[in-house]
Every structure is written in structure tokens, then in C-alpha cells.
DRENDO-1510 file (C-alpha; in Angstrom, 1 decimal, always signed):
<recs>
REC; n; res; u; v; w
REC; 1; UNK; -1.9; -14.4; +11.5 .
REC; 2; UNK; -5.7; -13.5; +12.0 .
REC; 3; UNK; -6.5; -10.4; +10.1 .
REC; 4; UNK; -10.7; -8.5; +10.3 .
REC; 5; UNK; -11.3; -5.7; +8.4 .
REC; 6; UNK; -14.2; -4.0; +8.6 .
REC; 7; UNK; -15.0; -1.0; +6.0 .
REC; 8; UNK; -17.7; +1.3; +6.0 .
REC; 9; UNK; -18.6; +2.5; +2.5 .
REC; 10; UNK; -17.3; +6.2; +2.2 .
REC; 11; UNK; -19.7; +7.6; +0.0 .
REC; 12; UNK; -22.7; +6.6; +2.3 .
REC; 13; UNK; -25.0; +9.1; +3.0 .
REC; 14; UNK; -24.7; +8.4; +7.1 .
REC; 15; UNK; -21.5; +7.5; +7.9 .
REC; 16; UNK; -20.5; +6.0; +11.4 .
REC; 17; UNK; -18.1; +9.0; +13.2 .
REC; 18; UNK; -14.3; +8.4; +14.2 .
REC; 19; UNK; -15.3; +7.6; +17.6 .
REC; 20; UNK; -17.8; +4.9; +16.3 .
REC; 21; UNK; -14.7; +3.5; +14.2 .
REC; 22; UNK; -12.5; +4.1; +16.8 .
REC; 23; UNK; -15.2; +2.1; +19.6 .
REC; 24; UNK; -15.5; -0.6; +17.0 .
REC; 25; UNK; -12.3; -1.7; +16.8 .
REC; 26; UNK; -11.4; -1.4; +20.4 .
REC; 27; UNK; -14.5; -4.2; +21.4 .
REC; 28; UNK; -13.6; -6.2; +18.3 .
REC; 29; UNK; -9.9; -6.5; +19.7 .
REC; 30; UNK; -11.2; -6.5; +23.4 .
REC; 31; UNK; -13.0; -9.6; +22.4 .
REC; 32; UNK; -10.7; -11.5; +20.4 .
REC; 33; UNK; -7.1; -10.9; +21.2 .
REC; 34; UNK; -7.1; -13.1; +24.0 .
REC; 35; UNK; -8.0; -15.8; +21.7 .
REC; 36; UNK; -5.6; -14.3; +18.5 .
REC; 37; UNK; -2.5; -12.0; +20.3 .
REC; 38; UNK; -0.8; -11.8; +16.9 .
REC; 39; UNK; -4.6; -10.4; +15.3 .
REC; 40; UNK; -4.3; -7.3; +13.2 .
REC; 41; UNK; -7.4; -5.1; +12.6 .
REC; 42; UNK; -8.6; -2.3; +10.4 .
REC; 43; UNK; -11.9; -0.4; +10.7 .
REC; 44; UNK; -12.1; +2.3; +8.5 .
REC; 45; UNK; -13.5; +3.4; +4.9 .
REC; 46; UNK; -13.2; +1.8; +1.4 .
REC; 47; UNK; -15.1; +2.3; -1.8 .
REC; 48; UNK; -18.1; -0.4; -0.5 .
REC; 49; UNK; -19.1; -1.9; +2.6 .
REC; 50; UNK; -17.6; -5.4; +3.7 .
REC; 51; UNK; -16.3; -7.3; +6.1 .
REC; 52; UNK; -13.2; -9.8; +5.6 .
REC; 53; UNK; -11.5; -12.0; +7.5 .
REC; 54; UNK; -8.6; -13.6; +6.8 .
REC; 55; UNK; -5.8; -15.9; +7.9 .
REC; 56; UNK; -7.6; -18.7; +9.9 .
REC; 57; UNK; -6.5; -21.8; +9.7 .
REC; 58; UNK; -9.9; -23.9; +10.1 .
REC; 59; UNK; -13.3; -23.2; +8.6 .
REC; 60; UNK; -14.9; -23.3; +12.2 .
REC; 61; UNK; -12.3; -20.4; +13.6 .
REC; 62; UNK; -13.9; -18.0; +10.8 .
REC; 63; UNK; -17.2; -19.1; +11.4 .
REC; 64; UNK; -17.0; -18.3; +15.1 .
REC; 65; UNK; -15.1; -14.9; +14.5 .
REC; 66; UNK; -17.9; -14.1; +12.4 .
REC; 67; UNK; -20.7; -15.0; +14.7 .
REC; 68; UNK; -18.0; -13.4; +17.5 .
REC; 69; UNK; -18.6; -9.9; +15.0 .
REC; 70; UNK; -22.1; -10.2; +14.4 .
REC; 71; UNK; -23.1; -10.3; +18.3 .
REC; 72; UNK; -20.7; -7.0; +18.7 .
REC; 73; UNK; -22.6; -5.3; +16.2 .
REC; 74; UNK; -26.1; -6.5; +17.7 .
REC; 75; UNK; -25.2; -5.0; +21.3 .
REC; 76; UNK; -24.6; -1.7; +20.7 .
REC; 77; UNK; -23.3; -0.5; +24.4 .
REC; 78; UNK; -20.4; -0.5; +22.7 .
REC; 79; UNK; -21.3; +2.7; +20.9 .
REC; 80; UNK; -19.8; +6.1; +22.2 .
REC; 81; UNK; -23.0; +8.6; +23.0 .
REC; 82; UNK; -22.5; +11.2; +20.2 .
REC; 83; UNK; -22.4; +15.2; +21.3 .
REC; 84; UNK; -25.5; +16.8; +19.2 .
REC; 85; UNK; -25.0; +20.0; +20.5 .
REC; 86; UNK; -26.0; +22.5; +18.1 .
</recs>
């Protein structure tokens, strides 16, 4: 089973909000559960930043899932427009 987590580090002085989080994981599964049904994700915070992905059975499937997560991050229309109402 495919498993991408993606961790922010929690004691970052800018830290992506809930919605970002929340946005994140909904385009990383949007673009990859067709591909992976049985993929579990997790977008949150740990103690450092990282990125791991686990449970693919051939080199070339990570590789891809990585390039897969880099072009998510590059286009950010992804992103939820924050409120900065003050």
C-alpha cells in the first residue's frame, strides 16, 4: 500500500495554515488515487520538514510520485486565497 507523507516543520517561523494543509492533501490524492485507490496520506506537522513515501513496489513508481509531488507544489492554483482581513 502506497503511503506520502508530507510534514511541515512545526517550529517554522511561517507556517502553511490548515486550509493550505487541508488543499494539499486534497490535490495530492486528486492526482494520485486513480493510479493508487488503496493510497493513504498525511499532511501535517512534525519536528522537521520532509517528505516520504513509502510502499512502492518499483524504484520508477517512487520516482514518478515524486516528480507527480514536485509539479503540485510548483503550480500553486492549488492554494486557497487566505482572508487578511485585519
Amino acid at each position: 500500500m502506497l503511503r506520502i507523507e508530507v510534514l511541515f516543520d512545526k517550529n517554522a517561523p511561517q507556517k502553511p495554515s490548515t486550509n493550505v494543509l487541508h488543499a494539499l492533501e486534497s490535490e495530492i490524492l486528486r492526482k494520485l488515487q486513480n493510479q493508487y485507490p488503496d493510497m493513504v496520506t498525511r499532511v501535517g506537522f512534525g519536528s522537521q520538514q520532509r517528505v516520504n513515501i513509502s510502499g512502492t513496489k518499483m524504484s520508477e513508481d517512487k520516482i514518478r510520485i515524486e516528480e507527480i509531488l514536485e509539479e503540485i507544489w510548483l503550480d500553486d492554483g492549488w492554494i486557497p486565497e487566505e482572508n487578511t482581513t485585519e
